[in-house]
N, C-alpha and C positions, 0 to 999 in steps of 0.2 A: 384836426378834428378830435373833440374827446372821444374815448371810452362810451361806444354804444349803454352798455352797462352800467359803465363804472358809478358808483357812489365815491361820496367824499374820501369815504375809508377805503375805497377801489376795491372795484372785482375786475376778475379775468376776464380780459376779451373771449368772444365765441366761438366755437369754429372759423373758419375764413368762410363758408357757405352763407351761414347765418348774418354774420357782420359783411358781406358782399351785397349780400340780400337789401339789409338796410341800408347801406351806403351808397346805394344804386338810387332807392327812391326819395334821401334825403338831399341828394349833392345840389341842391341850389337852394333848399330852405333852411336848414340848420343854421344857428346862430345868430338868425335875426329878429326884430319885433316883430310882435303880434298886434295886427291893425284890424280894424273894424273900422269899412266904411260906409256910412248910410244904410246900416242893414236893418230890412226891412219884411215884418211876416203878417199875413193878415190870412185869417180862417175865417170861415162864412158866417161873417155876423161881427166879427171879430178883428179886434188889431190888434195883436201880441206886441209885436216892436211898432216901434215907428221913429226911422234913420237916428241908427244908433251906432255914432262914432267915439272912440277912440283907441289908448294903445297900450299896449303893456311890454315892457321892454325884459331883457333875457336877465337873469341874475337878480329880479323881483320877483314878489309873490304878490300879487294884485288882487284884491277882496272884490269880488261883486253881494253890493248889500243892498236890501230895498223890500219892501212887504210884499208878502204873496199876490201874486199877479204881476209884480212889477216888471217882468220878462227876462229872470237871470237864467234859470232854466231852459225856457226858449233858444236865447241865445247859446247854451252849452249844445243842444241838440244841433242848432245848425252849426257851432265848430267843430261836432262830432259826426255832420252829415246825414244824422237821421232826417232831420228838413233842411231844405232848399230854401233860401229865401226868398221873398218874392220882392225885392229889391236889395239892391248893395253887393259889395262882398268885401274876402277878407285877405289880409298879406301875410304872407310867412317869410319874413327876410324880404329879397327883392321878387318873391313869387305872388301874381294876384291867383286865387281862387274863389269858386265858389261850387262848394264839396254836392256832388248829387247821389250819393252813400258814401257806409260809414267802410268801407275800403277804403274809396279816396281819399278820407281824412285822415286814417293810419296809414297810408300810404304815401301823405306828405308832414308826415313826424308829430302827429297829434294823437294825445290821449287822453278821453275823458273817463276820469271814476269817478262814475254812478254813485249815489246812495245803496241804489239796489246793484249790488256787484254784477258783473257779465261773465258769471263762470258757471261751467258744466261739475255740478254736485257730485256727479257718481264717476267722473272722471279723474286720475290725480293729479298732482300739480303740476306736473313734469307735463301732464301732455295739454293739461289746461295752458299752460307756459306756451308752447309752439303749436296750440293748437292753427291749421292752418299750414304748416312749413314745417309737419316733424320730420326728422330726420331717419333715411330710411335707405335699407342694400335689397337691392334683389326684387321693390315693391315691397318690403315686410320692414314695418318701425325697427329701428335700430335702438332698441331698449340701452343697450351700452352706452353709447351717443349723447343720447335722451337724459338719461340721468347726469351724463357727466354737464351736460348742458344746462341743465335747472340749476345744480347744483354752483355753477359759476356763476347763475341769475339771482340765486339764489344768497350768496357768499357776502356778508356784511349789512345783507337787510332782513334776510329773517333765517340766520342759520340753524334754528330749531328746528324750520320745518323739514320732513321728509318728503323729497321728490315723489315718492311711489305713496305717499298716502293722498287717500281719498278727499276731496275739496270738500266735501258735506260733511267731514268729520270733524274741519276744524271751527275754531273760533274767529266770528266774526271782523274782530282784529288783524288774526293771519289771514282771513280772506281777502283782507286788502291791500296786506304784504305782498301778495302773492297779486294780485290785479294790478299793482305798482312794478313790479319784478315783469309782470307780463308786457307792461308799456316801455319799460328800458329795453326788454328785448328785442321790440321793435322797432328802435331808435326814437325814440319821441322827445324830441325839444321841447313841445308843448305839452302841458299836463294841465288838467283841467280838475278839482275837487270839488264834488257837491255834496253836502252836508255831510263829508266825511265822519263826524265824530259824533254825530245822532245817539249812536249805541256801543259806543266805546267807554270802558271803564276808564279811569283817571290816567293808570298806567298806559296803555294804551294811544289812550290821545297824548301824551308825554314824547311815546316812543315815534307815533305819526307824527309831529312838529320836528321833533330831529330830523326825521329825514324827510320832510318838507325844506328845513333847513337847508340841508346835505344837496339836494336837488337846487337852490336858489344858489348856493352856493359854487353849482358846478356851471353856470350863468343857464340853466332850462331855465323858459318863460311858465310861470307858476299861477294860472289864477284857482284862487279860492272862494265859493260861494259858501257861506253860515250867516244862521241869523245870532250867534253868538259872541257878541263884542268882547268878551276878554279873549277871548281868539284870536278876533280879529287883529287888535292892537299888540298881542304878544307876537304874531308870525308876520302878519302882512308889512310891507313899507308901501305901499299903493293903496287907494280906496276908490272903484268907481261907484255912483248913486245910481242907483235905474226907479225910477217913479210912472207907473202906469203905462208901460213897455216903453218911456221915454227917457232920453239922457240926464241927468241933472248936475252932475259937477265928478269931478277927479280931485281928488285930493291928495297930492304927491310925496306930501310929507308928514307922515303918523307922527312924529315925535309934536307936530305946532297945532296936533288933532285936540280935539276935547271928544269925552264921551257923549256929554251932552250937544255939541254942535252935530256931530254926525246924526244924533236919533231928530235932530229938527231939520236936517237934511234929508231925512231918509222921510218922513211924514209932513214934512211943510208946517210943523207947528212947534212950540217954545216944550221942554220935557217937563217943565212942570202944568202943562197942561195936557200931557200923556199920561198922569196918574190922576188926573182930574180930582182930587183931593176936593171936597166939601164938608164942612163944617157941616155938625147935627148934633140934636138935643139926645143925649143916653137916656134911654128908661132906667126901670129897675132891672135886678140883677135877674140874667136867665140861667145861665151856669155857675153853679160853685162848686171849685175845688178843694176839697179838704185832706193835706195830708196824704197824697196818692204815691203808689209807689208800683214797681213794677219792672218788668224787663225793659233796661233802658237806661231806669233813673236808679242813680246809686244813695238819694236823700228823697224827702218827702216832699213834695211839689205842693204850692196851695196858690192860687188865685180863684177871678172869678171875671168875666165877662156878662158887658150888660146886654140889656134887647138895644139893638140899634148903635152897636158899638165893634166898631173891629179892631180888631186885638190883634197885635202882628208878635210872630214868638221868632224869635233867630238865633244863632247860633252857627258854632262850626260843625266838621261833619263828625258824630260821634256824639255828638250836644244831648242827645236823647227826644229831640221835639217828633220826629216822625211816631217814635214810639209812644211817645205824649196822645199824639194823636189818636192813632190805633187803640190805646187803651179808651179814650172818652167814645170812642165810634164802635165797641165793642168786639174790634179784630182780634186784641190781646186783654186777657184778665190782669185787673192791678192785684195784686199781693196784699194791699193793706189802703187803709183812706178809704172817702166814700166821696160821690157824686149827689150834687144835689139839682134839680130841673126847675127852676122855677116856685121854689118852696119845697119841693116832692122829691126823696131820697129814692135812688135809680139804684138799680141792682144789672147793671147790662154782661150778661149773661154771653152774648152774641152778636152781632150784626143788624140782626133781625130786631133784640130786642132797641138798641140804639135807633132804627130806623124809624120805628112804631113810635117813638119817644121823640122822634121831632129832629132827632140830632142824624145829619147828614154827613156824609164825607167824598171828597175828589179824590181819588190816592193821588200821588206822588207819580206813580209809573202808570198813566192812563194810559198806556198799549197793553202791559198785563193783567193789569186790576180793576181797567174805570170802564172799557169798553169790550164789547165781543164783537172782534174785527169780522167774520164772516156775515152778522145781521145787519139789515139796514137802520138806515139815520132815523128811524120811526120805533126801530123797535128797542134801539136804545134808548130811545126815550121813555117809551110807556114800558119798560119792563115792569121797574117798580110800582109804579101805581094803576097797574091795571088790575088787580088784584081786587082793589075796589070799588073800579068799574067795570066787571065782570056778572053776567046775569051766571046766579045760582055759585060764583066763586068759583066757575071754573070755563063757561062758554064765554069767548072775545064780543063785546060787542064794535065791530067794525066804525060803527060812526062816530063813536068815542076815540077811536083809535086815531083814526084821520084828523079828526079835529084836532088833539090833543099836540099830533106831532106837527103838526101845520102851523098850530098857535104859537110852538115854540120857535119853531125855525120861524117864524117871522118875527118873533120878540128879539128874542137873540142874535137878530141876524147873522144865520148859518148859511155860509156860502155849500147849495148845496143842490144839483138837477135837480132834483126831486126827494121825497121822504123816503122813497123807494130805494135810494143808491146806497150802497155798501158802506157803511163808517169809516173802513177799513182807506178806500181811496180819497178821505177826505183831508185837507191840513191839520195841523198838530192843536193850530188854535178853534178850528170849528170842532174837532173832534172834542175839545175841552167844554167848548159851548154845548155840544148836543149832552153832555153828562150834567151839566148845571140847570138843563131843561129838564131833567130825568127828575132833578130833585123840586125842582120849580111844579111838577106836575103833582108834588106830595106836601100837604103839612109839614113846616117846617119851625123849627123856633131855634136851629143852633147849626150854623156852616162853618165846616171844617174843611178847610182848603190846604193841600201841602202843596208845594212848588209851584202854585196855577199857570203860571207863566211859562215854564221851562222848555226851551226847545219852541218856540213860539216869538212868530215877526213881532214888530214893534206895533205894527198897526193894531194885527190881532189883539197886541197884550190892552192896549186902549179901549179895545172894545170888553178885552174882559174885567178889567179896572172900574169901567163905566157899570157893568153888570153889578159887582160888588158895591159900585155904591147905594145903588139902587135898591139892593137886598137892604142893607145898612140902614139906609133910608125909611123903609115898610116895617122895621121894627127886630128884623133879625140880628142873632148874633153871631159876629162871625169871627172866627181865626183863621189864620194863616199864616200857616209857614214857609218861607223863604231863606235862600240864602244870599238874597242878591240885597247888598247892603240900600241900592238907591229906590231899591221897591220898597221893602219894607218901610223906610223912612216914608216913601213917596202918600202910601194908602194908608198909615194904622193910624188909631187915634192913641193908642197906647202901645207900649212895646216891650214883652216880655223877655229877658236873655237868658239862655243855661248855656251852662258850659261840662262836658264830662259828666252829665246824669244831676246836673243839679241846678235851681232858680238862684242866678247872680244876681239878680236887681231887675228893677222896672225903671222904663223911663215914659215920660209924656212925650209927646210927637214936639215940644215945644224944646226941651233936653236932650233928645236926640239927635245925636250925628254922626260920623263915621268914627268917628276917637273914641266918644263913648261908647257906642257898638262894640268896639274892636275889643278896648281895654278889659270889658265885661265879658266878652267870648272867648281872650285868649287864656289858656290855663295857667294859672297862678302858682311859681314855685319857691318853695322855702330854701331858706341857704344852704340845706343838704342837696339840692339839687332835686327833691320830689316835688310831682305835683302833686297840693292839695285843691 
C-alpha cells in the first residue's frame, strides 16, 4: 500500500498511530474504482439525479461537466455523505456503500474539496490537519507531536506554510493546500474537486494542476467538477456528461475530444448555435473614440462603435482592454483624447457621470464590483435606477420596486426563489443576469461588457449571448471584452485587437479566426530581441 501521505515528490509517513488509524478503515477499499450505480435523489417536488451510473478508475482524473442543475454537485454530496440517496449506491474497490454521514465517507478513504473550504479560521493548520484524532499525553494536545505531524502532511505540497499559523490568515490558494494535506492525512484514495479554481490566481491554479497531477499519478481516483474547458482538457483523461440530473455519455479519451463536441454534449445542441450569432442592420455611430490614452494604454486608441453593433475587443493579459474599459465607464480618467456620445463631447468625470450618459458597464470581477452579495436579487436590480423612481428622490416607492425586479427576473430568466433571496447564493450566470437587469431598468445607449461569461456553465453563457443580441438588436451598442478566442469570434460583428497598451488592427467577423487573433495579440519583437 502506498504512502498515506506521500505525493509524487514523497513525504514522510506519520506517526504509526496516525497511519494505523487509516489503515484500519481503508484495508478493503484502497486501490480500487469508483462505481456509481443507479444513483438516485429526489427532494419534494424535485428529482436531482435520476440512476446515474458509471466509473472512474484509480490513476485518472475524471471531469464531471454539464450546466447548473445538471446534478454534479448533488452527486459530490452524496460521495461525501452529506445525502443519502434515495436509490442506488456506490463501490470503492470490491466494497459496496451507501454513505449515511460524512464520517462514513472519510472513514472509507473519501475526500471531497468544497469550493467553500471545510476549515476552522481561527484554528491553525496543524490542528485544522488532525482536527478529530489530534494527538495527545495525559489528555493535553501534544503540541510537539502536532507540529512534527502537519509538518510531514505538510512537506512537498505546501512547505511555505507554518503549522501554527492561523487558517484565516492565509490565502485562498494555501487554504486548499492545506484541505488537500488534510485528506492525505486521512488516507483518501478518493478526492473529489469542485470548482476548485473559482478564485485562484493563474499561479495558483498552475501549482493545483501539479499536484492534481501528482495525486493521478500516485494511481487516487481523481474526479474534477469545473465549468472551465481548458481545465478540463489540460488535467482530465475521463469526461462524464450529467444533463438534467441524468446520465449522458463518458467520454474516455480527451486526446479523440473536440471542444466543440463536448459543449453539444453538454447542451444537446451544435456550438454554433450557443452563440446564437444574428445578422443586423448598424445604425449610426454612438461612440467615438478619439485618440484616448490613459493608464493601461501606452499609444492613443481611436475607434468608434455603432447603435446596434457589438464590437468584440481581445487581446492577451496585459492588452490594456479592461483598462479601456474603465476609462469609457468613468472608473479611471484618460490623460489625453476625448469621447464623443452620439455627436455630444463627454467629459466623464466618474461613474456617475458615464451612467447618466447612457454608458453602462458589467465589471469583469462581478463578486467584487458588479454585485452586493449581502442584498437581495431585487435590490440589485433597482439600485441604480430607483433614484428616478423615487417620490421627492429620496422615499422608495414599493410598487415600482416589485414590479421592476419581477419584470426582470422574468425577462432574463434568473433562476431565482424569489426577488427576495440573497444574490449572494445565486449562480455565477444569474448573478450576471440580475446586473444586466439593473442596467436594463435604466436608459441605455452604450454596453460595456468585460468577461460576461467567465466562470459561467455553458447553458447560462447561451442565455446571456441570447440577451446581448437582443440589446444589439433594439439599437444599443455594445462591447465586449473577452479572452476566450471562440466567444469573441462567436458574438462580435466587428473585432477590435491591442496588444501591450496599444490598437494592432480590426478585423470583420468575416476575417476573423484564431490565426488572426493570435498573430495580432501576440507581441511583436525586433531582431534585438525587444518587444515593440
Amino acid at each position: 500500500m502506498i504512502s498515506l501521505v506521500a505525493l509524487a515528490t514523497g513525504l514522510p509517513d506519520l506517526c504509526d498511530e496516525v497511519v494505523m488509524h487509516a489503515q484500519t478503515q481503508l484495508q478493503h477499499s484502497a486501490g480500487g474504482s469508483l462505481r456509481f450505480n443507479g444513483i438516485g435523489k429526489t427532494f419534494p417536488g424535485v428529482k436531482a439525479l435520476d440512476g446515474i451510473s458509471f466509473v472512474a478508475h484509480p490513476g485518472q482524473v475524471h471531469a464531471l461537466m454539464g450546466e447548473n442543475g445538471a446534478g454534479k454537485s448533488t452527486l459530490l454530496k452524496i460521495l461525501g455523505g452529506a445525502y443519502t440517496p434515495s436509490s442506488g449506491d456506490l463501490q470503492i474497490g470490491d466494497q459496496t456503500h451507501v454513505f449515511k454521514s460524512t464520517a462514513d465517507s472519510i472513514g472509507s478513504g473519501v475526500a471531497v474539496i468544497h469550493q467553500e473550504l471545510h476549515l476552522v479560521p481561527e484554528m491553525t493548520v496543524a490542528e485544522n490537519l488532525f482536527l478529530g484524532h489530534l494527538p495527545a499525553s495525559f489528555g493535553l494536545i501534544n503540541r510537539s507531536a502536532l507540529r512534527q505531524q502537519a509538518l510531514a502532511c505538510l512537506k512537498g505540497l505546501a512547505d511555505e506554510i507554518d503549522p501554527q499559523e492561523k487558517v484565516g490568515r492565509l490565502s485562498l490558494g494555501q487554504r486548499q493546500l492545506v484541505e488537500i494535506a488534510k485528506a492525505l492525512s486521512r488516507g483518501a484514495h478518493v478526492i473529489a474537486f469542485d470548482e476548485p479554481t473559482s478564485s485562484l490566481s493563474a499561479r495558483e491554479i498552475d501549482r493545483l494542476m501539479a499536484i492534481i497531477g501528482r495525486l493521478r499519478d500516485e494511481g487516487k481516483v481523481v474526479l474534477y467538477v469545473s465549468h472551465r474547458m481548458e481545465e478540463v482538457f489540460r488535467i482530465c483523461n475521463a469526461v462524464t456528461v450529467f444533463k438534467d440530473g441524468r446520465y449522458v455519455r463518458t467520454f474516455e479519451d480527451m486526446s479523440a475530444l473536440s471542444h466543440d463536441q463536448l459543449v453539444t454534449c453538454m447542451v444537446g445542441r451544435d456550438i454554433q448555435d450557443i452563440y446564437d450569432y444574428r445578422p443586423r442592420q448598424r445604425g449610426a455611430v454612438a461612440l467615438k473614440v478619439h485618440g484616448l490614452l490613459g493608464p493601461g494604454l501606452r499609444e492613443p486608441v481611436s475607434f468608434d462603435v455603432h447603435k446596434g453593433e457589438i464590437l468584440g475587443l481581445f487581446g492577451l493579459v496585459g492588452a490594456g482592454r479592461t483598462e479601456l474599459l474603465r476609462m469609457l465607464s468613468g472608473l479611471e480618467r484618460n490623460t489625453a483624447g476625448r469621447l464623443e456620445l452620439r455627436g455630444h463631447e463627454l467629459n466623464l468625470r466618474s461613474p456617475r457621470d458615464a451612467i447618466a450618459a447612457g454608458i453602462l458597464l458589467c465589471p469583469e470581477d462581478r463578486k467584487k464590483e458588479g454585485i452586493m452579495p449581502l442584498s437581495s436579487v431585487a435590490e440589485n436590480i433597482n439600485i441604480s435606477a430607483r433614484g428616478a423612481h423615487s417620490t421627492f428622490g429620496c422615499l422608495l416607492r414599493g410598487l415600482w420596486e416589485k414590479g421592476n425586479a419581477d419584470k426582470q427576473i422574468k425577462a432574463l430568466k434568473v433562476k431565482t426563489p424569489d426577488a427576495a433571496q440573497k444574490i449572494m447564493y445565486l449562480s455565477g450566470g444569474n448573478q450576471q443576469k440580475a446586473i444586466l437587469g439593473r442596467w436594463l431598468s435604466m436608459p441605455m445607449k452604450v454596453l460595456l461588457l468585460d468577461e460576461p461569461t467567465r466562470g459561467i456553465d455553458i447553458g447560462a453563457k447561451a442565455e446571456i449571448y441570447q440577451i446581448i443580441h437582443n440589446l444589439a438588436a433594439s439599437g444599443i451598442a455594445v462591447i465586449v471584452v473577452s479572452s476566450d478566442l471562440m466567444e469573441v469570434m462567436g458574438i462580435s460583428d466587428r473585432i477590435l485587437v491591442l496588444c501591450e497598451g496599444a490598437m494592432r488592427g480590426e478585423l470583420t467577423r468575416e476575417q476573423a479566426n484564431e490565426s488572426n487573433l493570435l498573430q495580432l495579440a501576440l507581441p511583436r519583437h525586433r531582431a534585438d530581441g525587444v518587444a515593440n
